[in-house]
ZAMARGU-4260 file (C-alpha; in steps of 0.2 Angstrom, whole numbers, plus 5000, padded with zeros to 4 digits):
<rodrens>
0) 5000/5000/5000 | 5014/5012/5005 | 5020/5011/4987 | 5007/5014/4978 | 5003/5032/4988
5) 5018/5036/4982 | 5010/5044/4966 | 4996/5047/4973 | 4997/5061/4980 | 4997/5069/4998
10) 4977/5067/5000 | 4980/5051/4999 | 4993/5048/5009 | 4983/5059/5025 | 4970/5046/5022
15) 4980/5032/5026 | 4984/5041/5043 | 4967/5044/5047 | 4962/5025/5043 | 4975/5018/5053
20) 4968/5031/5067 | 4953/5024/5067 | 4959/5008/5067 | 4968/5010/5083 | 4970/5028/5089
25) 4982/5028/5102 | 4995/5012/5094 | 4995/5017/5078 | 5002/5036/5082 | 5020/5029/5079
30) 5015/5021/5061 | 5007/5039/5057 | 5023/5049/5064 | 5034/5039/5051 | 5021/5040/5038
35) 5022/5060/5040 | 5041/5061/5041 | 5043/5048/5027 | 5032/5058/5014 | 5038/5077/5021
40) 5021/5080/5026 | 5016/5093/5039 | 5008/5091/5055 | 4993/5099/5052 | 4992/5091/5035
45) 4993/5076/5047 | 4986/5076/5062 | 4970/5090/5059 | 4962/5078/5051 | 4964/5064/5063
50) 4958/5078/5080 | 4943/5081/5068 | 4938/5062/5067 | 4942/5060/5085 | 4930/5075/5089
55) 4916/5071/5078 | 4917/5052/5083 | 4916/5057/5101 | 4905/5072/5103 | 4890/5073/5110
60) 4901/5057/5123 | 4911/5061/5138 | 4925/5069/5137 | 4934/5056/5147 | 4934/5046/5128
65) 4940/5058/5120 | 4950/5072/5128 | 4968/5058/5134 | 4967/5054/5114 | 4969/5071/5109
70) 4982/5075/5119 | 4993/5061/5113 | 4989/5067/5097 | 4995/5083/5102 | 5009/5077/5109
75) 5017/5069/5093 | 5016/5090/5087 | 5031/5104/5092 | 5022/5116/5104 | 5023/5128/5092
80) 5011/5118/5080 | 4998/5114/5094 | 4989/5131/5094 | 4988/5131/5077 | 4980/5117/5078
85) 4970/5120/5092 | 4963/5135/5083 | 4958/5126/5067 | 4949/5114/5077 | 4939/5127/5088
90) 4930/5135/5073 | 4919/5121/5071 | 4915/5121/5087 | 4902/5133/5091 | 4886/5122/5096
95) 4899/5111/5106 | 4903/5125/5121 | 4909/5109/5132 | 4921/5104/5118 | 4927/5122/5116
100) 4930/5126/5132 | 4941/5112/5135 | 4950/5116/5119 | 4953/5133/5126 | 4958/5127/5143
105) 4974/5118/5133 | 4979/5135/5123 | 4994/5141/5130 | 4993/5157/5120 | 4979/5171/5126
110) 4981/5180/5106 | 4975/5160/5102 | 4962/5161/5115 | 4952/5176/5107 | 4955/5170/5089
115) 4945/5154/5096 | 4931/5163/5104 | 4929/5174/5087 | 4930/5161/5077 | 4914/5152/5086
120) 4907/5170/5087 | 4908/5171/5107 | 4913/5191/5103 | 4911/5195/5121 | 4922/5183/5127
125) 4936/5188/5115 | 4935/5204/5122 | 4933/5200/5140 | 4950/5189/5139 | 4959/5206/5128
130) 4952/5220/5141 | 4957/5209/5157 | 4977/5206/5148 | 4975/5223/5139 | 4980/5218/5122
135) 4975/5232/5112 | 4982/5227/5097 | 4968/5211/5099 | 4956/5223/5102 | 4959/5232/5087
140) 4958/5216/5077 | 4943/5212/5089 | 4934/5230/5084 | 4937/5223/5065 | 4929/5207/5067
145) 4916/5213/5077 | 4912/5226/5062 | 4912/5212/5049 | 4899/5202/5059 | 4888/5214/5064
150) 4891/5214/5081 | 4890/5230/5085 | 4888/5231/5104 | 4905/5222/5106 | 4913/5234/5093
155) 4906/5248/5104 | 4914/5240/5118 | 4932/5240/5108 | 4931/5254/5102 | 4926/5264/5119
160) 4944/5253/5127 | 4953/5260/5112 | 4945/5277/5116 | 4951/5276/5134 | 4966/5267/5132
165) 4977/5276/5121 | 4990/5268/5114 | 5005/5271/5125 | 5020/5281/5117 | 5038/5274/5120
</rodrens>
């Protein structure tokens, strides 16, 4: 099988990671880490799909079936890659607030974390984690997205912060 992908194409060689995934999730993780290095594919290229199987498979379940499995997962990615990860995967969150909130609990990054909420349209609470680390260049991003998606009380709110919080001179 592994020479026939070959020519197939990289599609196909992501599907082969996500059918040994669902064969066994947490034994075949070294088969799919030298399928990825083998083929110079990246880890989001990789390993997105298979967190998006694992959430769709287990939603709606407990967490306890799901949530060890994704962190293995993530654990085959460099730190770096994770919240790029963890911010693709949020976006199809939004009718999943249990999900999300524990996929925001493993963000490490605060920018992240408000990218997350907007993405699921939680404005309010993109803002609330901006104002309380009083990251104005977030907000202003925030202001923007707000505008875009009609959400003008929270891009009152952003724009009354930017109104009253200057931006500081150095």
């Amino acid at each position: 099988a592994v020479v026939s992908t070959q020519s197939t194409g990289k599609g196909s060689k992501t599907e082969i990671a996500k059918q040994l995934y669902e064969i066994d999730n947490v034994e075949s993780l070294p088969v799919i880490r030298q399928l990825r290095e083998t083929f110079s594919l990246g880890y989001t290229e990789v390993y997105l799909p298979l967190a998006e199987y694992l959430l769709e498979k287990h939603t709606g379940g407990s967490i306890s079936l799901w949530f060890p499995k994704l962190l293995k997962l993530l654990a085959e990615m460099p730190t770096e890659k994770t919240e790029e990860m963890l911010l693709a995967l949020s976006g199809g969150l939004k009718n999943e607030p249990k999900v999300l909130e524990k996929i925001l609990a493993i963000m490490r990054e605060d920018k992240t974390k408000i990218k997350a909420q907007a993405s699921v349209e939680n404005y309010k609470k993109a803002y609330i984690i901006a104002v309380n680390k009083k990251m104005r260049e977030e907000i202003v991003w925030l202001q923007g997205e707000c505008e875009a998606a009609g959400d003008n009380q929270t891009r009152d709110f952003c724009k009354k912060y930017l109104e009253h919080n200057p931006q500081s001179e150095e």
